[in-house]
N, C-alpha and C positions, 0 to 999 in steps of 0.2 A: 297410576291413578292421580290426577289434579287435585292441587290443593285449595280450597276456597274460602275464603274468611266471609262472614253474613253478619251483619248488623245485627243482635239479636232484639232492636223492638220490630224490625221489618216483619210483619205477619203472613202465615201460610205459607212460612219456608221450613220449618220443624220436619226434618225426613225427607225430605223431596231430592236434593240429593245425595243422600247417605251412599245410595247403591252407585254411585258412579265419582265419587269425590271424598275425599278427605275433608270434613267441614269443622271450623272450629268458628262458634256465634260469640261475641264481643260486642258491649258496648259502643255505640259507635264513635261516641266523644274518647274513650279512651283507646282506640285501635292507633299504634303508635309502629317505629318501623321495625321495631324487634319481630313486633305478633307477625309481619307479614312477607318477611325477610324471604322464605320457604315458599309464601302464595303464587298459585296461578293468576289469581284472579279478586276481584273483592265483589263483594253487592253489598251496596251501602245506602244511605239519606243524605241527606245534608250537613250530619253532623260530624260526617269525616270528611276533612280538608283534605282533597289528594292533591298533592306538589313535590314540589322536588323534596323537599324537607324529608317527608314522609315514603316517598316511593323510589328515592335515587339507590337504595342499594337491595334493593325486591327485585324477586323474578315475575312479578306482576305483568302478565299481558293482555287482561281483561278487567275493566271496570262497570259495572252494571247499577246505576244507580234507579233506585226505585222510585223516582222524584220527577217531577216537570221539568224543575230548574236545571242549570248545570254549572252556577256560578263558584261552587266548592270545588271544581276540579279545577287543573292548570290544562287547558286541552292543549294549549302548544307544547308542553313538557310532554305528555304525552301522545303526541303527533312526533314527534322531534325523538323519541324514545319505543315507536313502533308498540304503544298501548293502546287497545280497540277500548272505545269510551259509547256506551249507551244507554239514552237516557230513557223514562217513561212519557213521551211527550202527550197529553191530553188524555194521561191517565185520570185525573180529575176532575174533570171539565164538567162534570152535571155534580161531581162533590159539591161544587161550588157552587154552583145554581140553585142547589139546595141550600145553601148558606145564605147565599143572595136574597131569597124570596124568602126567608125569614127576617132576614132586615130590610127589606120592601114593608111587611109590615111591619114591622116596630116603628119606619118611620110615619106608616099614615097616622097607627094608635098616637105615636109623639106630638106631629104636625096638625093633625086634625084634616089633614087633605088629603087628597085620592093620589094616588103614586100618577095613575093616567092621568092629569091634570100637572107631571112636569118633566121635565126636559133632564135628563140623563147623560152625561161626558163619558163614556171607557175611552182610556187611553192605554193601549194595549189590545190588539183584535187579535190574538192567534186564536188556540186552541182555548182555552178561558175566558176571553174578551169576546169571543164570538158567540158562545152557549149565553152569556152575558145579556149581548143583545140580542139575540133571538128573545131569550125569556122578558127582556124589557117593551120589545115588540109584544108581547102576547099578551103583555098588562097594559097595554093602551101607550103607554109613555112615547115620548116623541126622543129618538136617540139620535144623538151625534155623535162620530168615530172620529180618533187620531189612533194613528200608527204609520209612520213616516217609512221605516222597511215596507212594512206590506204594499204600500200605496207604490213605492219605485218598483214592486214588482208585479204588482194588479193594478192597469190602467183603470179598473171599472170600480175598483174600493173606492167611497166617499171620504175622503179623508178632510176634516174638519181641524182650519189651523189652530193649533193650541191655544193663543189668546182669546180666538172667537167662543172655540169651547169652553174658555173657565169663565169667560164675561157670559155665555146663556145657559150655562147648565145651574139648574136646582141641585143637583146631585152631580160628583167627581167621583171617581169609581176609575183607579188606577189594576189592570194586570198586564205588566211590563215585564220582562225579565231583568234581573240584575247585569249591567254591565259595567265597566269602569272605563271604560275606552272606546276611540273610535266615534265618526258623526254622530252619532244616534244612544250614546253613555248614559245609564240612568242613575248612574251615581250620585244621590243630593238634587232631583231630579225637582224635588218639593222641598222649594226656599223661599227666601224671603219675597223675591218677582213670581213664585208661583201662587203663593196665598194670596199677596196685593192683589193678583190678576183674579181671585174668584169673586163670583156675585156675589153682591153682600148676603151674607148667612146661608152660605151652600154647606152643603150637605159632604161631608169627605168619606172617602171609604178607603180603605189600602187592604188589599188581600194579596198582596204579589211578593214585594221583599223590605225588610225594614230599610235598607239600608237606600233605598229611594228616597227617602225624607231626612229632611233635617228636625231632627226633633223640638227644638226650641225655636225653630220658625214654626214649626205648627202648632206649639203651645201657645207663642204668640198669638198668631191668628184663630185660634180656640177662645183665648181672654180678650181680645178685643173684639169678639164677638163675627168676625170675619166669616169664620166657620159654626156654625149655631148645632154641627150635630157631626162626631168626630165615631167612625168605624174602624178599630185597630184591630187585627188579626195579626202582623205582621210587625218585628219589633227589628229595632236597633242593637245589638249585643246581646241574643237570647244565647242563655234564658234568661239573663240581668238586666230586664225592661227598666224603662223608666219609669220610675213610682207615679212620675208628677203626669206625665200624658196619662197613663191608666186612671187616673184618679181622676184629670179633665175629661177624657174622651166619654161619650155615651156608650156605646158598647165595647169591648177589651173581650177578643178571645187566644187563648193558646198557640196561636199557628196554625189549627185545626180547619179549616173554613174547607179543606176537600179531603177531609177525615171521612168519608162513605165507606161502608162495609163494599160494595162495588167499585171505590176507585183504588181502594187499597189492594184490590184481589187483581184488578187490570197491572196498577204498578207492578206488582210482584211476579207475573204473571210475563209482563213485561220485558224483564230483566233475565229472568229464567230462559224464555225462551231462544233471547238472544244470546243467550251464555252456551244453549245445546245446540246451538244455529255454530260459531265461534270452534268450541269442543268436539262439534258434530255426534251428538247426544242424539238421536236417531226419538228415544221415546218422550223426549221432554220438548219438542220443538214446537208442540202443538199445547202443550202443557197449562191449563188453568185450573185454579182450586177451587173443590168441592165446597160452595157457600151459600146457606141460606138465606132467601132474602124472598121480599115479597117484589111483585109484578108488578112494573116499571108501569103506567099506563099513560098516553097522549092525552092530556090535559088543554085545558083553553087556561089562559091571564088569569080568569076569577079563579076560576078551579084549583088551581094552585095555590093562588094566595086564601085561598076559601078553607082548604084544607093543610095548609103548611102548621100550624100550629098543633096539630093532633098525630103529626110526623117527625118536626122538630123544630122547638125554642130555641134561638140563639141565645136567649137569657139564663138560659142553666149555665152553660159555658161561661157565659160574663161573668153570673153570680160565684160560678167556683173560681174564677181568675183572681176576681178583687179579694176573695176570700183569704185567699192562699198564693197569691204573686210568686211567692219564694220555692211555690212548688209547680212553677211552670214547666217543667222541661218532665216530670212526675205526671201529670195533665195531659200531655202530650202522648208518654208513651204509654199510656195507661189507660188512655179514649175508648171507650165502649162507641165502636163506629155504628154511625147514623144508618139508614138502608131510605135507598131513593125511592121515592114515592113515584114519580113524573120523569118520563123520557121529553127529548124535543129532537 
């Protein structure tokens, strides 16, 4: 029988493999190399760092993260070490959407104007950047796309070069993955040349990784009015945000912005599968969890934003962040997940 270590905030994995695995659920900030000395395998978040530190003397040959990202693992350590690594790629993608069209309107209520009436930057088109723009397409806005990968490999993607995108967009709305290397590194990605370069009083959003920005460049440009409306989901050193951005920025939430009762069941779901795929787990391959939720339905631009308020406020979130700062990571694992209202 394999042995498997589980994050225990990861949801709708309680039993699922009992009958085919020895499971021990851990913390995931504190899962360290003792616990996993003995594992087959891990399924974890973000908040376990896999590297060498941590996996050089495990018999770990699966890691299953339930996340988009992958910048918490070391893939070359684990390429280099015969470790299978899989992520949930675009398990969240309408999470977000849903996040998105609740700060669409917060910012008409703020600005007094029509979201359709401006101009939109993502930088970042995968799997997140794309549900993005489609739902910015549906509300009339006029979108411009950077992603410099995608574009070398889609001759027909439109890709808008950086400067021209932060000189016309009303709105910057970054989902990038973290990288630290290599052409295309988003490491400090938003600094001092990136703020200069936005229209005066654009609009910033960050839902992708803290670790894109410089924090004190965008403070800067918060106080010199640069930025007139600051969206943080996504922190530098979580859960130990910075007081002072939280305090500047307009809305501040937990990490949560693709917290869906539906993206967390896909993540999970995800991970699982690839793990009985891997094990060759015959009854888990196909494997997703029993969850309630209400029926996703094809909505128009208005419709959405017409009804996103009676499905979900981004301002509960805010309000419990500024409330409780010091219980951010508590906020997180503790999220009573959203249920999508709108498929695209």
């Amino acid at each position: 029988m394999i042995s498997v270590i589980i994050d225990s905030a990861i949801p709708f994995t309680e039993g699922v493999l009992d009958d085919f695995a020895i499971v021990k659920r851990l913390k995931g900030k504190d899962i360290c190399p003792k616990d996993i000395a003995q594992a087959d395998a891990l399924i974890i978040r973000t908040r376990t760092k896999c590297n060498e530190a941590l996996l050089k003397n495990s018999k770990v040959k699966f890691i299953g993260s339930a996340t988009i990202g992958f910048d918490h693992i070391d893939l070359d350590y684990c390429r280099q070490n015969g470790i299978i690594v899989q992520t949930a790629a675009g398990c969240n993608a309408m999470a977000v959407a849903h996040y998105m069209a609740s700060v669409f309107k917060k910012i008409e209520q703020h600005t007094k104007r029509s979201i359709k009436d401006m101009t939109i930057g993502i930088i970042g088109v995968g799997n997140v950047g794309g549900k993005i723009a489609t739902l910015a397409e549906k509300t009339g806005m006029k979108v411009l796309t950077n992603d410099p990968p995608v574009a070398l490999k889609d001759k027909s993607f439109k890709n808008t070069d950086i400067k021209t995108l932060l000189k016309e967009s009303d709105i910057v709305t970054l989902h990038v993955p973290h990288t630290k290397e290599g052409k295309f590194a988003t490491t400090s990605m938003v600094n001092k040349d990136f703020v200069k370069s936005l229209k005066k009083g654009a609009i910033f959003i960050n839902a992708s990784r803290g670790e894109i920005v410089v924090d004190e460049d965008l403070i800067e440009g918060i106080n010199n009015k640069t930025i007139s409306y600051a969206v943080i989901d996504v922190w530098n050193k979580e859960p130990n945000i910075n007081k002072t951005l939280l305090n500047l920025a307009t809305i501040v939430t937990p990490h949560i912005a693709g917290y869906s009762i539906q993206g967390k069941a896909n993540g999970t779901s995800a991970v699982i599968n690839s793990l009985a795929e891997y094990f060759n787990i015959d009854s888990l391959k196909k494997w997703y969890p029993e969850i309630k939720h209400k029926k996703s339905d094809i909505l128009s631009g208005k419709e959405i934003l017409e009804q996103i308020d009676q499905n979900y406020d981004v301002s509960t979130d805010d309000k419990k962040l500024r409330e409780n700062p010091e219980l951010f990571e508590e906020l997180r694992n503790k999220y009573d997940y959203r249920d999508e209202y709108f498929s695209m």
